[in-house]
C-alpha positions, 0 to 999 in steps of 0.5 A: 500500500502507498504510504498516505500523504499528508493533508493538502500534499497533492494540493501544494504538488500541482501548485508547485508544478503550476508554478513552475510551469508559469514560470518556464512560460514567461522565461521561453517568451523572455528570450523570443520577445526581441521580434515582437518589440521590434514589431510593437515598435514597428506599429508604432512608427507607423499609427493608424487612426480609427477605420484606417487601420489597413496596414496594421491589420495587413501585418496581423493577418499575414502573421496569423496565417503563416502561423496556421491560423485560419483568417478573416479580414475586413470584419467591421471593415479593418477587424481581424479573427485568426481561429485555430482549433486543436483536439476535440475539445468543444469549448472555445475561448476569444482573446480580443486586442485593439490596433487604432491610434489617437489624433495626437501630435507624438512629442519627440525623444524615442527612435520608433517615433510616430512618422505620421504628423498628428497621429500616435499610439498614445494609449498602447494598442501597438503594445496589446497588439504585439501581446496578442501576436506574440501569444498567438504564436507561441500557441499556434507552435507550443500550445497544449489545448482542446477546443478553440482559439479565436484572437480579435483584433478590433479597430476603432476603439478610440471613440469609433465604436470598432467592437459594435461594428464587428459585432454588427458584421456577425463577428459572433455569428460566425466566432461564437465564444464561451468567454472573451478576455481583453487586456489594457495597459494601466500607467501608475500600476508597477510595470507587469502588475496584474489587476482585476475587477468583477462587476462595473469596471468602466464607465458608460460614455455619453455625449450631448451638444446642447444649442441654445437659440435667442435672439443677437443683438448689440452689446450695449443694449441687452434689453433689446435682446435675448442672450444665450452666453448668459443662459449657457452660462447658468445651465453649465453651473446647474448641470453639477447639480445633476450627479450632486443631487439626482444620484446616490453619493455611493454611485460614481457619476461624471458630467463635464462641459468641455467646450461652450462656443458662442460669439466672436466679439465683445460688443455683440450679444449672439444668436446661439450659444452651443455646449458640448458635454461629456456624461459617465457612469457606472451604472446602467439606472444611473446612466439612465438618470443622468440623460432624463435629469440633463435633458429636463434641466437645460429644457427649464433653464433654457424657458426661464431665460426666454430662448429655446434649446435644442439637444443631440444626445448621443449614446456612446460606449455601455457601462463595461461589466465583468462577469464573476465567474470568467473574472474569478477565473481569470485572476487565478490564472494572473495569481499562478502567472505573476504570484500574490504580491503582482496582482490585485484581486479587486482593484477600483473601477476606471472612469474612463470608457472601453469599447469592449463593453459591447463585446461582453454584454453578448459573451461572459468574460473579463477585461483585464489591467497590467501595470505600465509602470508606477513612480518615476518610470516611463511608463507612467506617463498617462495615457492620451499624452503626447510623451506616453509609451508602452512599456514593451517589458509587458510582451513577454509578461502579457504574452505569457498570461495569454497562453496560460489563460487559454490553456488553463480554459481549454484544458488538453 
C-alpha cells in the first residue's frame, strides 16, 4: 500500500508544478520577445487612426496565417479573427486586442517615433497588439489545448465604436465564444502588475451638444435682446447639480462641459450659444438618470431665460461589466502567472470608457489591467499624452498570461 500523504500534499504538488510551469512560460517568451518589440515598435512608427487601420491589420493577418491560423479580414471593415482549433475539445475561448491610434501630435525623444504628423499610439494598442501576436504564436507552435482559439483584433476603439461594428458584421455569428478576455495597459500600476475587477469596471460614455437659440443683438443694449452666453452660462453651473443631487453619493457619476462656443466679439450679444458635454457612469439606472435629469434641466433653464434649446444626445460606449465567474477565473490564472504580491484581486473601477463593453454584454468574460509602470518610470506617463509609451517589458509578461489563460480554459 502507498504510504498516505499528508493533508493538502497533492494540493501544494500541482501548485508547485503550476508554478513552475508559469514560470518556464514567461522565461521561453523572455528570450523570443526581441521580434515582437521590434514589431510593437514597428506599429508604432507607423499609427493608424480609427477605420484606417489597413496596414496594421495587413501585418496581423499575414502573421496569423503563416502561423496556421485560419483568417478573416475586413470584419467591421479593418477587424481581424485568426481561429485555430486543436483536439476535440468543444469549448472555445476569444482573446480580443485593439490596433487604432489617437489624433495626437507624438512629442519627440524615442527612435520608433510616430512618422505620421498628428497621429500616435498614445494609449498602447501597438503594445496589446504585439501581446496578442506574440501569444498567438507561441500557441499556434507550443500550445497544449482542446477546443478553440479565436484572437480579435478590433479597430476603432478610440471613440469609433470598432467592437459594435464587428459585432454588427456577425463577428459572433460566425466566432461564437464561451468567454472573451481583453487586456489594457494601466500607467501608475508597477510595470507587469496584474489587476482585476468583477462587476462595473468602466464607465458608460455619453455625449450631448446642447444649442441654445435667442435672439443677437448689440452689446450695449441687452434689453433689446435675448442672450444665450448668459443662459449657457447658468445651465453649465446647474448641470453639477445633476450627479450632486439626482444620484446616490455611493454611485460614481461624471458630467463635464468641455467646450461652450458662442460669439466672436465683445460688443455683440449672439444668436446661439452651443455646449458640448461629456456624461459617465457606472451604472446602467444611473446612466439612465443622468440623460432624463440633463435633458429636463437645460429644457427649464433654457424657458426661464426666454430662448429655446435644442439637444443631440448621443449614446456612446455601455457601462463595461465583468462577469464573476470568467473574472474569478481569470485572476487565478494572473495569481499562478505573476504570484500574490503582482496582482490585485479587486482593484477600483476606471472612469474612463472601453469599447469592449459591447463585446461582453453578448459573451461572459473579463477585461483585464497590467501595470505600465508606477513612480518615476516611463511608463507612467498617462495615457492620451503626447510623451506616453508602452512599456514593451509587458510582451513577454502579457504574452505569457495569454497562453496560460487559454490553456488553463481549454484544458488538453
Amino acid at each position: 500500500m502507498a504510504p498516505r500523504r499528508p493533508p493538502g500534499t497533492f494540493k501544494v504538488q500541482i501548485e508547485t508544478e503550476h508554478a513552475a510551469e508559469a514560470n518556464y512560460l514567461r522565461d521561453a517568451l523572455r528570450t523570443q520577445v526581441g521580434e515582437f518589440i521590434r514589431l510593437r515598435r514597428d506599429i508604432h512608427r507607423e499609427p493608424e487612426l480609427a477605420f484606417e487601420e489597413h496596414r496594421t491589420a495587413a501585418l496581423v493577418a499575414d502573421k496569423l496565417q503563416g502561423w496556421g491560423f485560419a483568417v478573416e479580414r475586413g470584419i467591421g471593415g479593418t477587424g481581424v479573427v485568426g481561429k485555430l482549433v486543436r483536439g476535440t475539445g468543444r469549448k472555445c475561448i476569444g482573446l480580443r486586442a485593439d490596433m487604432d491610434a489617437l489624433p495626437i501630435q507624438e512629442a519627440p525623444g524615442a527612435d520608433w517615433a510616430s512618422k505620421r504628423p498628428g497621429v500616435m499610439h498614445a494609449c498602447g494598442h501597438d503594445g496589446h497588439t504585439a501581446m496578442l501576436l506574440a501569444a498567438a504564436r507561441r500557441l499556434a507552435e507550443h500550445g497544449r489545448f482542446s477546443g478553440t482559439l479565436q484572437v480579435i483584433f478590433q479597430p476603432a476603439e478610440e471613440g469609433g465604436g470598432g467592437a459594435l461594428r464587428m459585432i454588427d458584421d456577425g463577428l459572433f455569428d460566425r466566432y461564437p465564444c464561451d468567454a472573451i478576455f481583453a487586456m489594457h495597459n494601466l500607467p501608475g500600476l508597477a510595470q507587469g502588475h496584474l489587476m482585476f475587477r468583477d462587476g462595473p469596471t468602466m464607465a458608460s460614455s455619453d455625449y450631448a451638444s446642447i444649442t441654445l437659440t435667442g435672439v443677437g443683438g448689440h452689446g450695449a443694449m441687452p434689453h433689446k435682446a435675448t442672450d444665450p452666453v448668459v443662459a449657457a452660462a447658468s445651465i453649465v453651473m446647474a448641470l453639477q447639480t445633476v450627479v450632486s443631487r439626482n444620484v446616490d453619493p455611493q454611485q460614481m457619476s461624471v458630467v463635464t462641459v468641455g467646450a461652450i462656443h458662442a460669439g466672436k466679439v465683445n460688443n455683440v450679444i449672439p444668436a446661439t450659444a452651443t455646449l458640448e458635454v461629456s456624461v459617465r457612469a457606472l451604472d446602467r439606472e444611473v446612466r439612465a438618470t443622468l440623460e432624463r435629469r440633463i435633458r429636463a434641466l437645460v429644457q427649464a433653464q433654457a424657458e426661464s431665460f426666454g430662448v429655446s434649446a435644442a439637444i443631440d444626445w448621443r449614446a456612446g460606449y455601455s457601462v463595461l461589466v465583468n462577469s464573476p465567474a470568467e473574472t474569478a477565473f481569470a485572476r487565478d490564472v494572473g495569481i499562478e502567472l505573476r504570484g500574490s504580491a503582482n496582482v490585485t484581486l479587486q482593484g477600483p473601477a476606471q472612469s474612463a470608457s472601453e469599447d469592449f463593453a459591447f463585446m461582453l454584454e453578448r459573451v461572459p468574460g473579463s477585461y483585464v489591467l497590467i501595470g505600465n509602470g508606477d513612480g518615476d518610470s516611463a511608463g507612467a506617463c498617462m495615457v492620451h499624452n503626447p510623451g506616453y509609451d508602452f512599456n514593451d517589458d509587458n510582451i513577454a509578461i502579457g504574452a505569457a498570461y495569454w497562453m496560460l489563460l487559454v490553456e488553463r480554459f481549454l484544458v488538453a
